[in-house]
C-alpha positions as CSV (number, residue, x, y, z in Angstrom):
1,X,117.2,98.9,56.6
2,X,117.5,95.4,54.2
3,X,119.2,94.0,57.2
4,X,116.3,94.2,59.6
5,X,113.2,93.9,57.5
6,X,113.7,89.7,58.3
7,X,113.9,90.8,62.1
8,X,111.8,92.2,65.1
9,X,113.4,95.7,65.3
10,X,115.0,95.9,68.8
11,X,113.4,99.4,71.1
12,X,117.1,100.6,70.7
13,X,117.2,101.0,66.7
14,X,113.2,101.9,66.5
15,X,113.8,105.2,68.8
16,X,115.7,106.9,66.7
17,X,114.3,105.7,63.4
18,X,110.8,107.1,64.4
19,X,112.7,110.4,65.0
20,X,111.8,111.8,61.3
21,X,108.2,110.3,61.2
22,X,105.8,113.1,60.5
23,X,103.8,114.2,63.9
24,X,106.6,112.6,66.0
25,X,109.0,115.9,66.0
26,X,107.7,117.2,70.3
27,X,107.4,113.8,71.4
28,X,110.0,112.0,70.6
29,X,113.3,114.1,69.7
30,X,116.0,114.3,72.2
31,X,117.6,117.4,73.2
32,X,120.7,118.5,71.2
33,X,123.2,119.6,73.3
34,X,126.7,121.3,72.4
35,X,129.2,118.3,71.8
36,X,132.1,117.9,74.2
37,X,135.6,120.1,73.4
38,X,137.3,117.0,73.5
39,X,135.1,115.4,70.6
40,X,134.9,118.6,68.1
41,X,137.7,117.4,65.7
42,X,134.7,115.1,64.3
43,X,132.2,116.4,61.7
44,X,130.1,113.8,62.4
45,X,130.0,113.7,66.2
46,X,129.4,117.7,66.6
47,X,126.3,116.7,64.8
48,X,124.9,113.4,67.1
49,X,122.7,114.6,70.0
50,X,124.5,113.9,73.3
51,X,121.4,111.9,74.9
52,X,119.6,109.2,73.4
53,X,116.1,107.7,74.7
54,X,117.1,105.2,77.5
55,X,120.1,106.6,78.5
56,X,120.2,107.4,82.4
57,X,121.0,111.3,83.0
58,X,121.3,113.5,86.3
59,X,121.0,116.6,84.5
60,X,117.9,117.2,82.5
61,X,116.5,120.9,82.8
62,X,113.4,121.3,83.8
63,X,112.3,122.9,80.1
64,X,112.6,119.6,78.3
65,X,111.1,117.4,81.3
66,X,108.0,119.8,80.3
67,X,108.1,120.0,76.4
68,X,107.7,115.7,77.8
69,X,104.9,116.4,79.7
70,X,103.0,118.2,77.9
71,X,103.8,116.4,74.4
72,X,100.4,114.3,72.7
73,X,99.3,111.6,75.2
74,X,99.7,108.9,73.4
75,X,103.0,109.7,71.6
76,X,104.8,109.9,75.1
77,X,102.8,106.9,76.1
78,X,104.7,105.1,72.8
79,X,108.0,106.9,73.8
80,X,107.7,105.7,77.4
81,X,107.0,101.9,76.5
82,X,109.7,102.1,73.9
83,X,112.2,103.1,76.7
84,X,110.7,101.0,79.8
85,X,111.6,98.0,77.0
86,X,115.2,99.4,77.0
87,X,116.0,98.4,80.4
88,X,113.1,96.4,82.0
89,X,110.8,93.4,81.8
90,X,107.7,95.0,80.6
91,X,105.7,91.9,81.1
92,X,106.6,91.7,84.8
93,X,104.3,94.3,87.7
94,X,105.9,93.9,91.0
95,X,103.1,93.1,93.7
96,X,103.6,95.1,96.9
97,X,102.0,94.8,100.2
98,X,101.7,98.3,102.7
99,X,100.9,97.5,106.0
100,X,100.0,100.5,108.9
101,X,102.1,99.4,112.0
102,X,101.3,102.3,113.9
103,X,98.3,104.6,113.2
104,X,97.2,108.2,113.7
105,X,99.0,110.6,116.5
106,X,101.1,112.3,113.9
107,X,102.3,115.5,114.8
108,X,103.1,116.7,110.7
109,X,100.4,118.8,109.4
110,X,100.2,117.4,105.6
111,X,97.0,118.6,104.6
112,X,96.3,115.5,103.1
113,X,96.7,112.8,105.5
114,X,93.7,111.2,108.2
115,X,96.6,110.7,110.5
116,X,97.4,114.0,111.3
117,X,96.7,115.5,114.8
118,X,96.3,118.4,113.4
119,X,92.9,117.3,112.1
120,X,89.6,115.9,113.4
121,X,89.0,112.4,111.3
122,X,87.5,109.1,111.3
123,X,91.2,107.7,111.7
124,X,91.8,107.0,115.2
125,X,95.4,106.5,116.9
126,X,96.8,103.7,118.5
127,X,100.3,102.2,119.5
128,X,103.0,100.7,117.1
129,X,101.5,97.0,116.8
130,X,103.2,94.0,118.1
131,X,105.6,91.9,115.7
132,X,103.9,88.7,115.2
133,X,101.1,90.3,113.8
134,X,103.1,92.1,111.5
135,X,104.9,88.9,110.5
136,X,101.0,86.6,109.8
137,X,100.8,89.6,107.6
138,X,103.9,89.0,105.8
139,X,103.8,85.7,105.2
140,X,100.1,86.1,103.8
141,X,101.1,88.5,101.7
142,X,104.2,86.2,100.3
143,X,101.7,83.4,100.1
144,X,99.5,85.9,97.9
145,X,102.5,87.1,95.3
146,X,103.7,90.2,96.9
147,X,107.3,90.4,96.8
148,X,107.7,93.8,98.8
149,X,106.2,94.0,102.4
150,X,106.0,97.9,103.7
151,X,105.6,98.6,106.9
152,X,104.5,102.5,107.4
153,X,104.1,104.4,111.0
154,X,102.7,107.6,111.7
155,X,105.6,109.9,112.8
156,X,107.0,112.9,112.1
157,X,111.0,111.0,113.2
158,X,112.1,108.4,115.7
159,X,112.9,110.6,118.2
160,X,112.4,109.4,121.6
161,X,111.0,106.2,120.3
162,X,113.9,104.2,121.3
163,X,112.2,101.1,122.1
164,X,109.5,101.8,119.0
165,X,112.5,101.4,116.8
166,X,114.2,98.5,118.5
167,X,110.7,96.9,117.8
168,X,110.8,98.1,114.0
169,X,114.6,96.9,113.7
170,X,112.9,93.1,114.8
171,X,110.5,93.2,112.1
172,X,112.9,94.0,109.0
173,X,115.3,91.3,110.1
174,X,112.2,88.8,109.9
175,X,110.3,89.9,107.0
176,X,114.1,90.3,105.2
177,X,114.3,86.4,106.7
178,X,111.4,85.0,104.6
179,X,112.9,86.4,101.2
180,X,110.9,89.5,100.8
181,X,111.9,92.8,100.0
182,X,111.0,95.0,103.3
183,X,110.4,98.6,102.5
184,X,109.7,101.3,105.8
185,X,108.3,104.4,106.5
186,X,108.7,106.0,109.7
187,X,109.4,109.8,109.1
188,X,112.8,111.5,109.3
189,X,115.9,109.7,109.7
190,X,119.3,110.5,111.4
191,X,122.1,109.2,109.6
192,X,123.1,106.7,112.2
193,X,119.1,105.3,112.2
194,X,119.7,104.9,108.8
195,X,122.6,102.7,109.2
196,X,120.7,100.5,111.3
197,X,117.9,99.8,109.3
198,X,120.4,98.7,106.9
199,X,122.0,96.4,109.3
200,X,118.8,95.1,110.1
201,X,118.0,93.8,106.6
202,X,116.2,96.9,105.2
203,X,115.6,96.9,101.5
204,X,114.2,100.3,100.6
205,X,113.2,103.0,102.7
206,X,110.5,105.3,101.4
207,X,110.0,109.3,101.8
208,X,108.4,111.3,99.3
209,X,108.7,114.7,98.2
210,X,105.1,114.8,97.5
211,X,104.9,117.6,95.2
212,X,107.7,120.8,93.5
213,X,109.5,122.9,95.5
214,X,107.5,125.8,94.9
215,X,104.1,124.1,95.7
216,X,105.3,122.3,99.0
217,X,104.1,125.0,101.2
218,X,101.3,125.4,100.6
219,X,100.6,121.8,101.2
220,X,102.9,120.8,105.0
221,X,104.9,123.5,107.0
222,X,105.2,121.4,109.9
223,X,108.5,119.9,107.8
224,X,110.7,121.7,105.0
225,X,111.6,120.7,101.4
226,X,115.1,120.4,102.5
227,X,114.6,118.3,105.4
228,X,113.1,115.4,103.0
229,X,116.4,115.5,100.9
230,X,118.3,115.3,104.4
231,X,116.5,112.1,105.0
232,X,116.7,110.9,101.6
233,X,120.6,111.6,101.6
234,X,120.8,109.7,105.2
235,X,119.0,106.7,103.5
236,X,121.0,106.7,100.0
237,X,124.1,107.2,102.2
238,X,123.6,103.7,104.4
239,X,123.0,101.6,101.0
240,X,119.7,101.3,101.2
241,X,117.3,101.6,98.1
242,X,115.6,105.0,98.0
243,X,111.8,105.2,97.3
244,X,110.6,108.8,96.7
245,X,107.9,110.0,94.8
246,X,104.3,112.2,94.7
247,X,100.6,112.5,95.1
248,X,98.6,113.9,92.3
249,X,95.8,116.3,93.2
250,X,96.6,118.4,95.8
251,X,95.6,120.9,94.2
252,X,98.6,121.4,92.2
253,X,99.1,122.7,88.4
254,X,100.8,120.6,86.0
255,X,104.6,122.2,86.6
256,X,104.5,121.2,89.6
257,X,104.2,117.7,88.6
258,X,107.1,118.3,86.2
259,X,109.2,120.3,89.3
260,X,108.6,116.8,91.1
261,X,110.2,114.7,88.6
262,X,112.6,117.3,87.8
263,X,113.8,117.4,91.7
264,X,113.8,113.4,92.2
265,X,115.7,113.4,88.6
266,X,118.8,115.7,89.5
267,X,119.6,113.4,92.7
268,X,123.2,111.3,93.0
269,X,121.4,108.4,91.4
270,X,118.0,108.1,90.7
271,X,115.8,106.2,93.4
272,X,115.1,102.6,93.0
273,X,110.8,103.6,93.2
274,X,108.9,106.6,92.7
275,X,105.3,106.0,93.8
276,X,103.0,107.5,91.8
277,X,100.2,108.5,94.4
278,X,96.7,109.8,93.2
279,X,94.8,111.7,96.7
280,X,92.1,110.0,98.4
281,X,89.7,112.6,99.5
282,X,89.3,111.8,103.5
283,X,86.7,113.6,105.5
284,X,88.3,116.1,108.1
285,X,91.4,117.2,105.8
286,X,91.8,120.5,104.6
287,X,91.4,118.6,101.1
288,X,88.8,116.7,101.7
289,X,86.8,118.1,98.5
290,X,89.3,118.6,96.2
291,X,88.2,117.1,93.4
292,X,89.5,113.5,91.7
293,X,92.8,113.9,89.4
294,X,91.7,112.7,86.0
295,X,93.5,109.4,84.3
296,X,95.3,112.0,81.6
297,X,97.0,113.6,84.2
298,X,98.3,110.5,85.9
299,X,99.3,109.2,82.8
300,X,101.2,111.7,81.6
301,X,103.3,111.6,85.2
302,X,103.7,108.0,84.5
303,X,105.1,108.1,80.9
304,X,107.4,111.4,82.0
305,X,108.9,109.9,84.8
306,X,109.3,106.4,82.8
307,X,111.3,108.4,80.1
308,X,113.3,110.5,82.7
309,X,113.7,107.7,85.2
310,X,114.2,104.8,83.1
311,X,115.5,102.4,85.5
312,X,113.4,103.2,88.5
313,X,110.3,101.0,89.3
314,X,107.2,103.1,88.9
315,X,104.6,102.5,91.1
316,X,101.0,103.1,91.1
317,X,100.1,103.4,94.8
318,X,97.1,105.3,96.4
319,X,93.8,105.9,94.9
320,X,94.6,103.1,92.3
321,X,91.2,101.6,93.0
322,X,89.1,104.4,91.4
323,X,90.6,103.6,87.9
324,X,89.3,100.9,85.9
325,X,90.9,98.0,84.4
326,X,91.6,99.5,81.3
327,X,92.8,102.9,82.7
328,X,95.6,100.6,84.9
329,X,96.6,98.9,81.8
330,X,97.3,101.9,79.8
331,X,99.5,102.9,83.3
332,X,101.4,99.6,82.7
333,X,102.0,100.4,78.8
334,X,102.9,104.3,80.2
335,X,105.4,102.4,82.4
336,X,104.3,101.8,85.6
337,X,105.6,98.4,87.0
338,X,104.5,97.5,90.8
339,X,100.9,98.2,92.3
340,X,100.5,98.0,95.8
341,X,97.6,94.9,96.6
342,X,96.1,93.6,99.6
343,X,93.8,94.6,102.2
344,X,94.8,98.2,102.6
345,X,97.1,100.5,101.7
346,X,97.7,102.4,104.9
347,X,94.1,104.3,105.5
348,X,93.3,104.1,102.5
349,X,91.1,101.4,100.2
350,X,93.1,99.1,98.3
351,X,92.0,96.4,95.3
352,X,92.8,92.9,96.6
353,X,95.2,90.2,95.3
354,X,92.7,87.6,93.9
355,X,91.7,90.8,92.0
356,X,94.6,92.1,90.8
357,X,96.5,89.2,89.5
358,X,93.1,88.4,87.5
359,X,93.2,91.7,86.1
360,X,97.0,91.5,85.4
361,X,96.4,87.2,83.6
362,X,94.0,89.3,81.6
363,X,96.4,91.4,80.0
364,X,99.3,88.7,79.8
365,X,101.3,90.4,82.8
366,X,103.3,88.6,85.9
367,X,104.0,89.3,89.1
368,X,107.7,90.0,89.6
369,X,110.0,88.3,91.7
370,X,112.2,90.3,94.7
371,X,115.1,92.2,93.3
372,X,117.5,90.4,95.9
373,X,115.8,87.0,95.9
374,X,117.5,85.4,92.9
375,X,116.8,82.2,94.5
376,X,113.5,82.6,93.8
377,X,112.2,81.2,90.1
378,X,108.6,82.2,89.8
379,X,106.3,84.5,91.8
380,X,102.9,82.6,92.5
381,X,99.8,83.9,91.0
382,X,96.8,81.9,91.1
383,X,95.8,78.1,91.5
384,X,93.9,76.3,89.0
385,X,90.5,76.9,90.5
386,X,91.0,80.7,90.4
387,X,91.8,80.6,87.2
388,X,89.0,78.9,85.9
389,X,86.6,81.2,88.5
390,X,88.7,84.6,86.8
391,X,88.4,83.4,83.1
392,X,92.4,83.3,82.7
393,X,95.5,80.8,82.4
394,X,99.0,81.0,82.2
């Protein structure tokens, strides 16, 4: 230790000195698995546990993803900042913009969703929108700091929507033109649609699993568990960036939270995002009075996927606007790194840009720039004047 009491210790050598730290022991100590034959001729590597924190592994059972879970709050919040510093910019939240390009008429019965046919709500349906109003909208959000433009339509897959998807092809090419990351979600995808998206410029293709295995059913039956991991396969295949994560509070328990991150964990590679959604109560639904997840619950999701996951970009996504200021910034310190900002976030409200990078000066946090823009140097925030009216400066 002489050698780094004149230095900052890195998040690599703290890890495993907090290891023997009295009340640390179910937060923070990695599983010991048995050492590989090949290695057994060594005393001292039969006794070093396999995994470390930060290391990237396809194979964690689902026991220690819970002993994670359900470890003090604020020791796996530590644990998860300590890894999200192994591998990421924590001082960077990626600004994401989700625009609805084709609304209502969906013939999936998620119990959870406005859009559904299935269900009498306010949210009416209409035709997939033209592409220069998609585009106005993309070049606002740019002009606003959002690196990511989504683009989400209401099906259940592209069939029979040949011209729909010629349009949809049109709008990632442009979007992908102006130095954005373009992310869609348009249902189920064939393998071949796949490819073309990626042909057309498409960065990331979202489809969640939306809750565990076990609990799926009892939320959609109008698709299967399987069928998700087809698409999700289809999209990984093409080279596109997989985005695949939850909703919290559909009336779910808290293994099926761990099954979710288990699931999304034990895939080829891990996907680039996993939104972390919080439900949005909307008249009509079958869960329309479930009641509102509570902050602990999301936080725990955030810091147990950071620690599983800890190269994927956690997102905060829907329902974000019921926490406060302070409740998002202990999300960021859990691990989350992108929040979706703008007008709306499909039919659902949605905390605005001047707001958000305000809240985000206030706690010393930047917007991040695109993954595949390297071109790009900085990530606009705010002009002089807004700083002054928001009480921050850079």
């Amino acid at each position: 230790m002489t050698g780094l009491a004149t230095k900052a210790l890195r998040p690599s050598v703290v890890a495993p000195l907090i290891r023997g730290t009295r009340g640390h022991a179910v937060a923070v100590d990695p599983p010991y698995l048995p050492p590989n034959p090949s290695q057994q001729s060594s005393t001292a590597t039969q006794s070093r546990p396999r995994y470390v924190d930060g290391d990237v592994r396809h194979d964690w059972r689902r026991s220690e993803i819970q002993k994670i879970f359900d470890a003090p709050l604020m020791e796996s919040i530590y644990r998860a900042a300590t890894v999200h510093r192994m591998h990421q910019d924590a001082s960077r939240i990626q600004l994401c913009t989700l625009m609805n390009i084709k609304t209502g008429g969906c013939t999936e019965d998620c119990k959870y969703c406005s859009q559904s046919s299935s269900y009498k709500t306010p949210t009416k349906a209409s035709r997939l929108i033209d592409i220069e109003p998609v585009l106005k909208a993309a070049r606002e959000a740019k002009a606003n700091g959002s690196t990511r433009f989504c683009m989400g339509a209401a099906w259940r897959d592209l069939a029979g929507k040949k011209s729909g998807f010629e349009k949809i092809l049109k709008m990632v090419s442009e979007v992908r033109g102006m130095g954005m990351e373009v992310c869609t979600t348009l249902g189920m995808l064939s393998p071949e649609q796949a490819i073309r998206l990626k042909k057309a410029g498409l960065s990331a293709y979202n489809h969640n699993l939306d809750t565990s295995r076990e609990f799926y059913p009892e939320v959609i039956t109008s698709r299967t568990y399987d069928e998700r991991l087809a698409t999700i396969e289809a999209v990984r295949d093409a080279g596109i960036s997989v985005c695949s994560g939850g909703i919290l509070g559909l009336g779910e328990q808290d293994e099926d939270r761990v099954g979710l991150i288990h699931e999304i964990s034990r895939l080829p590679q891990h996907p680039e995002s996993f939104p972390v959604n919080t439900l949005v109560p909307i008249e009509g639904t079958p869960l329309e009075k479930n009641d509102p997840v509570g902050v602990h619950t999301v936080l725990r999701t955030i810091a147990t996927a950071r620690i599983v996951m800890p190269k994927t970009i956690i997102r905060l996504a829907a329902g974000r606007h019921t926490f406060s200021e302070t409740e998002q910034a202990m999300a960021f310190m859990a691990g989350a790194n992108a929040i979706f900002t703008g007008e709306r976030m499909l039919t659902t409200p949605c905390s605005g840009w001047d707001e958000d990078k305000a809240m985000l000066g206030r706690w010393g946090l930047r917007g991040q720039r695109s993954f595949e823009d390297h071109e790009s140097v900085s990530t606009p925030m705010m002009t002089k004047e807004q700083q002054a009216l928001h009480g921050v400066s850079y």
